[in-house]
N, CA, C and O atoms as a GROMACS GRO file, in nm:
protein
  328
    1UNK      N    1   6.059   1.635   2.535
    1UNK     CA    2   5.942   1.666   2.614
    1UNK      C    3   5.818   1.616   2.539
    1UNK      O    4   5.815   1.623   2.416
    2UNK      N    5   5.726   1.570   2.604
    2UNK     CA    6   5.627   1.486   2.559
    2UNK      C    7   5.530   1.633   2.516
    2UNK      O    8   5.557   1.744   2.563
    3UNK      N    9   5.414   1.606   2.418
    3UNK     CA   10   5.353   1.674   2.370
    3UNK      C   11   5.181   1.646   2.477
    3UNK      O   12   5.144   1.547   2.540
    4UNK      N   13   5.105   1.798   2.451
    4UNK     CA   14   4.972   1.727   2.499
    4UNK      C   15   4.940   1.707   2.396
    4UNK      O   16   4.964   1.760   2.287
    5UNK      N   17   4.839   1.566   2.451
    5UNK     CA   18   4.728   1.540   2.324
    5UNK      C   19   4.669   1.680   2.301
    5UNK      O   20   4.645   1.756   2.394
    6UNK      N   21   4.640   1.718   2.142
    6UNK     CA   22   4.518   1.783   2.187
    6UNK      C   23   4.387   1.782   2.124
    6UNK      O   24   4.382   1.701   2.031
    7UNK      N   25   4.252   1.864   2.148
    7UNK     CA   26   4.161   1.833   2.101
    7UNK      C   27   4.091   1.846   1.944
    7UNK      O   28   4.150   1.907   1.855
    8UNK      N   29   4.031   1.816   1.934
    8UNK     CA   30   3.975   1.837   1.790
    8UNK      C   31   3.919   1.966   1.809
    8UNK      O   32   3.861   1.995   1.914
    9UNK      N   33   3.934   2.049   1.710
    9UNK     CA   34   3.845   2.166   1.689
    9UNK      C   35   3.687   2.130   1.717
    9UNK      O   36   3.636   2.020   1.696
   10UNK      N   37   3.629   2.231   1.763
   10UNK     CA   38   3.435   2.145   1.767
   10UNK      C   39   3.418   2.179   1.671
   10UNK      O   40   3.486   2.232   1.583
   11UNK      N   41   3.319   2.149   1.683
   11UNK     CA   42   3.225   2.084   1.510
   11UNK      C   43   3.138   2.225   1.450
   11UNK      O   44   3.046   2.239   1.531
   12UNK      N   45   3.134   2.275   1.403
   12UNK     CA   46   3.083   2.393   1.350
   12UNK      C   47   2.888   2.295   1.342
   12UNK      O   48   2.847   2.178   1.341
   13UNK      N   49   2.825   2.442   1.338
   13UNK     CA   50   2.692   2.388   1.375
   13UNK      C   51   2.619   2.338   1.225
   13UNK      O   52   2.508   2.289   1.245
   14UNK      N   53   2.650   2.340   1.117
   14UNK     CA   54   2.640   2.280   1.014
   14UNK      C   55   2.686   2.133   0.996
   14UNK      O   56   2.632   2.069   0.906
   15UNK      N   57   2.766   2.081   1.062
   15UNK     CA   58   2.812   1.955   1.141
   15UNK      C   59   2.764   1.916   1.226
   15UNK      O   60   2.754   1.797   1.195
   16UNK      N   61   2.724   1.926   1.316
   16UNK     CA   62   2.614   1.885   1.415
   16UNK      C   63   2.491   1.871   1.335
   16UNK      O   64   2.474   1.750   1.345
   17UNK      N   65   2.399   1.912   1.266
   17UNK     CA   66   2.313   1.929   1.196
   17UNK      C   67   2.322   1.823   1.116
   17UNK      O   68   2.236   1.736   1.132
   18UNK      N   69   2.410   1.806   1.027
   18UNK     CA   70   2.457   1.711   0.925
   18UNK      C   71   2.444   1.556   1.034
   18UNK      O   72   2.390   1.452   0.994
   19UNK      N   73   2.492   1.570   1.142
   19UNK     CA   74   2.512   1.421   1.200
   19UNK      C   75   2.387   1.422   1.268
   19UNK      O   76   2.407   1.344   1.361
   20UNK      N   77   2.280   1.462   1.277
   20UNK     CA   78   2.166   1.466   1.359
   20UNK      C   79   2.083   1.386   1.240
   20UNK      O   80   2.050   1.267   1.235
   21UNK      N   81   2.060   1.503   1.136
   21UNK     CA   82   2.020   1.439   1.041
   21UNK      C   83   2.067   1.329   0.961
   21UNK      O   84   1.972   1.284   0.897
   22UNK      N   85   2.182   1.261   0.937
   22UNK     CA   86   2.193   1.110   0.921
   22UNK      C   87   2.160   1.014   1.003
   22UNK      O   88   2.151   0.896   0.972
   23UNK      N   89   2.138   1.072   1.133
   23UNK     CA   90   2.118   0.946   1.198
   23UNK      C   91   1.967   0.905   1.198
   23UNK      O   92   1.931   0.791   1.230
   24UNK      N   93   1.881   1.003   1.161
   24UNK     CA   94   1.772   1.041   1.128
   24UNK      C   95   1.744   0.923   1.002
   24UNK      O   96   1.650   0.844   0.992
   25UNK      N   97   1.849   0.941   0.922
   25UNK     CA   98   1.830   0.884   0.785
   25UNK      C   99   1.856   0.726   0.785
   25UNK      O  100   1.811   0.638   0.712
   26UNK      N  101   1.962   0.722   0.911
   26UNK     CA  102   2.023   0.584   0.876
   26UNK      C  103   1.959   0.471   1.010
   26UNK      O  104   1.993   0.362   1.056
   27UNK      N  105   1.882   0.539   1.027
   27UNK     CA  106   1.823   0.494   1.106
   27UNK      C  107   1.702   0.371   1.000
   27UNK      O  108   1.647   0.390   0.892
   28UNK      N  109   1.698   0.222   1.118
   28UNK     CA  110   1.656   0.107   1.045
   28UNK      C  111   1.534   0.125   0.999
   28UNK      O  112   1.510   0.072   0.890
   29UNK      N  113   1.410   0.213   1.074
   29UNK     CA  114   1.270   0.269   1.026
   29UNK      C  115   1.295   0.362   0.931
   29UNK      O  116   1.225   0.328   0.835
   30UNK      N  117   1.340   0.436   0.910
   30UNK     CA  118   1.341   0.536   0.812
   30UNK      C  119   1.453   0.422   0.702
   30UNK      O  120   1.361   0.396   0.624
   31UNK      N  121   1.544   0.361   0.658
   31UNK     CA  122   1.587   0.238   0.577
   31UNK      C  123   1.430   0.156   0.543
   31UNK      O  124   1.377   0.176   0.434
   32UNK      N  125   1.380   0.088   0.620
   32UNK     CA  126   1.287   0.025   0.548
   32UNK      C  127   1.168   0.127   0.497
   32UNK      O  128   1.126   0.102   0.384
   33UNK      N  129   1.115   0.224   0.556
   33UNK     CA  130   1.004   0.292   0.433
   33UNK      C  131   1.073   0.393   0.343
   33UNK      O  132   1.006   0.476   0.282
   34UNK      N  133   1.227   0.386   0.333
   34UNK     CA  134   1.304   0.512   0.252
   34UNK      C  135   1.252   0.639   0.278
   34UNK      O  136   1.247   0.707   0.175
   35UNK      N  137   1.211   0.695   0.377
   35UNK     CA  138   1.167   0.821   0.448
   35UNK      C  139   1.237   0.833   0.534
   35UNK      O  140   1.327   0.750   0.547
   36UNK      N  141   1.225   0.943   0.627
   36UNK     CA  142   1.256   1.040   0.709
   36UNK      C  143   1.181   1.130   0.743
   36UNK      O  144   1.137   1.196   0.649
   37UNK      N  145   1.141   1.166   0.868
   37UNK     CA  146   1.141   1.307   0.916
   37UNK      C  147   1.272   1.375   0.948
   37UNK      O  148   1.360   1.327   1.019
   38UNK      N  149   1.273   1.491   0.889
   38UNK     CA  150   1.384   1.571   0.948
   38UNK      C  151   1.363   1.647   1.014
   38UNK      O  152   1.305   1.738   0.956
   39UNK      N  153   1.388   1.677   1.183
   39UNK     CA  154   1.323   1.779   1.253
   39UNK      C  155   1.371   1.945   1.247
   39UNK      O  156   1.447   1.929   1.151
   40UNK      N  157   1.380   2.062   1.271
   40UNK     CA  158   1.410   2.157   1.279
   40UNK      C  159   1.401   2.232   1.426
   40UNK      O  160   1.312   2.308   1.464
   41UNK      N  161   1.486   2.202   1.476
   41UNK     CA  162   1.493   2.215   1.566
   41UNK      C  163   1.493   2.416   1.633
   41UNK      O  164   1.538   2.493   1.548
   42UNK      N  165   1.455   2.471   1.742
   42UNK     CA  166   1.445   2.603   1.764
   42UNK      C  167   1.601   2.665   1.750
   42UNK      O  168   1.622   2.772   1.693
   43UNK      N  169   1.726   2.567   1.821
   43UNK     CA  170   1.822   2.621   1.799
   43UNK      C  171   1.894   2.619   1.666
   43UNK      O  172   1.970   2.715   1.660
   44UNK      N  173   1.896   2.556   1.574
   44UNK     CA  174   1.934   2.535   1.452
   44UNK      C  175   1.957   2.671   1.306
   44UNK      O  176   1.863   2.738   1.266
   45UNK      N  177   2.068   2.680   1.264
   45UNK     CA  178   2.069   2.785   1.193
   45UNK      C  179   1.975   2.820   1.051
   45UNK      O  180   1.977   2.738   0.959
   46UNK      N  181   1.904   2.926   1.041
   46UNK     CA  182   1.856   2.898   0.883
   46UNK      C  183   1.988   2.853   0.775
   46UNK      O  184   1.989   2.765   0.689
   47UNK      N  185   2.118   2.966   0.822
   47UNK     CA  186   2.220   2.946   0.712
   47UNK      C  187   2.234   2.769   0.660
   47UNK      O  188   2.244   2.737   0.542
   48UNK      N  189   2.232   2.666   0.777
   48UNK     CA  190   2.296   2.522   0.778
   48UNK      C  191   2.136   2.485   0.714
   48UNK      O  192   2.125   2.396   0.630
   49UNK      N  193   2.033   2.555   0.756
   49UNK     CA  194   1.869   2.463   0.683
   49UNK      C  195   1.869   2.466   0.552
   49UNK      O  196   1.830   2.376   0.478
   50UNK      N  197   1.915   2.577   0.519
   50UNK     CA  198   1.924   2.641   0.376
   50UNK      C  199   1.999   2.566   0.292
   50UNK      O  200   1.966   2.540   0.176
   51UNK      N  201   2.118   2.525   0.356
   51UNK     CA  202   2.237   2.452   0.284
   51UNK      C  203   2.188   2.267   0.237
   51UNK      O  204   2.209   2.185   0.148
   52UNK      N  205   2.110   2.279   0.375
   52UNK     CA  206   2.108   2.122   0.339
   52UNK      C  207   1.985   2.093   0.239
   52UNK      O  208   1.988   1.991   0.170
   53UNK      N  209   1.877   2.183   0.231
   53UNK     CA  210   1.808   2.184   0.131
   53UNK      C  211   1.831   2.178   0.030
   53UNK      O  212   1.773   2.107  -0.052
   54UNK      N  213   1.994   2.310  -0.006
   54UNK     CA  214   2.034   2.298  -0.158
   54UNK      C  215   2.115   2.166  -0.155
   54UNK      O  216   2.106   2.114  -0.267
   55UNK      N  217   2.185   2.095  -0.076
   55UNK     CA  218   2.215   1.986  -0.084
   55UNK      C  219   2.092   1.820  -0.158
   55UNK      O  220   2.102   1.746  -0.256
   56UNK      N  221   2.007   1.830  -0.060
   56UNK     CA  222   1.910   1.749  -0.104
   56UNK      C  223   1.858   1.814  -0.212
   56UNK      O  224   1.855   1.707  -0.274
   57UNK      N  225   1.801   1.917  -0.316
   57UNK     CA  226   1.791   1.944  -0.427
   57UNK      C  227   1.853   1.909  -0.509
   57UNK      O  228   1.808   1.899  -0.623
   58UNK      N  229   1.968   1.881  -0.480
   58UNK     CA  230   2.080   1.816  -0.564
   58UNK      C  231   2.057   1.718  -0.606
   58UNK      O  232   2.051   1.685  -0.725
   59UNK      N  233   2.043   1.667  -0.524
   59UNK     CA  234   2.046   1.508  -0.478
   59UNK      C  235   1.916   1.384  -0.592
   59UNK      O  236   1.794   1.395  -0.586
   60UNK      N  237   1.986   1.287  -0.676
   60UNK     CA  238   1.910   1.255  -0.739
   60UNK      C  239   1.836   1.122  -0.651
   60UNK      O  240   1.881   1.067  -0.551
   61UNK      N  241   1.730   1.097  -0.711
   61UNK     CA  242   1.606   1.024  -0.634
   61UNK      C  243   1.594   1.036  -0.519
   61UNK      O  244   1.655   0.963  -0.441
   62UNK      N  245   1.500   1.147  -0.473
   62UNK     CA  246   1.527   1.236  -0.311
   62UNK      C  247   1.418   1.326  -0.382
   62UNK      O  248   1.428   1.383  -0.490
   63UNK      N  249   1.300   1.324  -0.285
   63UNK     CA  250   1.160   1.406  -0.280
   63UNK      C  251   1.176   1.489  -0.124
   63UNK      O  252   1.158   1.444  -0.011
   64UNK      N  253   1.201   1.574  -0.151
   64UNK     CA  254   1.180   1.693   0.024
   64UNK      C  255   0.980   1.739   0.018
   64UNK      O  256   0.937   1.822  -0.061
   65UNK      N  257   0.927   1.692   0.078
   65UNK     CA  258   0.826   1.759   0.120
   65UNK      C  259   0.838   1.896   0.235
   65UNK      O  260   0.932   1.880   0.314
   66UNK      N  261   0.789   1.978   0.248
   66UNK     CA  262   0.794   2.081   0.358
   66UNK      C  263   0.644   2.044   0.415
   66UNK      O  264   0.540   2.048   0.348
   67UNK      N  265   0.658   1.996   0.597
   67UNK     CA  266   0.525   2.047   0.667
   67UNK      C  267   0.532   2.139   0.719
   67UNK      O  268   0.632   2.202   0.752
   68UNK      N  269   0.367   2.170   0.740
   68UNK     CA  270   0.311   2.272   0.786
   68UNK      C  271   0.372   2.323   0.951
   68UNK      O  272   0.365   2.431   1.011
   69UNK      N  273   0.428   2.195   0.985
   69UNK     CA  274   0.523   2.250   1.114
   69UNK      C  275   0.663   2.256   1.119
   69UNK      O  276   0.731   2.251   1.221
   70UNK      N  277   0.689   2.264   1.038
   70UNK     CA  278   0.834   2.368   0.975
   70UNK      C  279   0.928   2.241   0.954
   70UNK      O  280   1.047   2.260   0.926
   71UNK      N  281   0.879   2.113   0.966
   71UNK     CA  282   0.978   1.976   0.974
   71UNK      C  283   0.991   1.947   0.796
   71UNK      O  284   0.909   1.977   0.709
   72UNK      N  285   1.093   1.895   0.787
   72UNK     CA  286   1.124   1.786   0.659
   72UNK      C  287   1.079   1.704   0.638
   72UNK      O  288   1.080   1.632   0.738
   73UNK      N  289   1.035   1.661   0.562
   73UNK     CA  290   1.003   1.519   0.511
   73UNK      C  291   1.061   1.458   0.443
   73UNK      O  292   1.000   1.467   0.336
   74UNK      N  293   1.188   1.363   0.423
   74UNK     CA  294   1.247   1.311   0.304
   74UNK      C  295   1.222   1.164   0.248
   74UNK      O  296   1.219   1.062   0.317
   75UNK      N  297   1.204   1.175   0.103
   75UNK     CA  298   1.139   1.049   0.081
   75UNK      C  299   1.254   1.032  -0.042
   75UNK      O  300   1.298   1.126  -0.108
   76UNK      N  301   1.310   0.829  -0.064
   76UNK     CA  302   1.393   0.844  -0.171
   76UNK      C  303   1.391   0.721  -0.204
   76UNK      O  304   1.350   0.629  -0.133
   77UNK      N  305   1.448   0.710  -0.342
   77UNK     CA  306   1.419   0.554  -0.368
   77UNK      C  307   1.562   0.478  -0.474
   77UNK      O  308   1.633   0.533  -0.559
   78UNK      N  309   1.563   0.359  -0.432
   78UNK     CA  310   1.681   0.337  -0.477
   78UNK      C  311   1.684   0.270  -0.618
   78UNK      O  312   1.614   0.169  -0.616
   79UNK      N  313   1.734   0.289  -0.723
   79UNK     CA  314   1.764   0.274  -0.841
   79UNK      C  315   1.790   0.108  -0.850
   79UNK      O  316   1.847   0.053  -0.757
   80UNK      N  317   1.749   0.038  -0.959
   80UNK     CA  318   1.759  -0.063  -0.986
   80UNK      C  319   1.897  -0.036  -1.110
   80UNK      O  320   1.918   0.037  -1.207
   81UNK      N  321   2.002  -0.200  -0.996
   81UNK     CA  322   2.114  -0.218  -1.115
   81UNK      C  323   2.111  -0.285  -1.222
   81UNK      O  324   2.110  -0.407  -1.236
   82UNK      N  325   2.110  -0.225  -1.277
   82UNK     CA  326   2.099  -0.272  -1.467
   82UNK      C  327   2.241  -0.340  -1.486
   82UNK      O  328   2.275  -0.384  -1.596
   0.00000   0.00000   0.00000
């Protein structure tokens, strides 16, 4: 007996978040000035905002600004190969 396909589990909202914001990043305007806005959106969890902050804190050559309207700012720069 044949099997159903079945679906992928959905994406937990820390995943959605994560792919919003790369595309944010990998996007060709934000590539040429090495910035980003990151938006924050009304539905969005603090738990997943929180995370990705300590993520980018991590993160070496990576400046997070915070604006005054609750958005991200990410600014980063790429290392010269020696």
């Amino acid at each position: 007996m044949a099997k159903k396909p079945t679906s992928p589990p959905p994406l937990t909202s820390y995943a959605l978040l994560g792919m919003r914001l790369q595309r944010a990043i990998n996007s060709p305007g934000a590539q040429r000035s090495k910035a980003a806005l990151l938006e924050c959106l009304p539905g969005d969890l603090d738990e997943d905002w929180n995370e990705v902050l300590e993520q980018l804190g991590e993160t070496d050559n990576v400046t997070v600004a915070h604006r005054d309207d609750g958005h991200l700012q990410i600014f980063w720069t790429v290392p010269d190969d020696d």
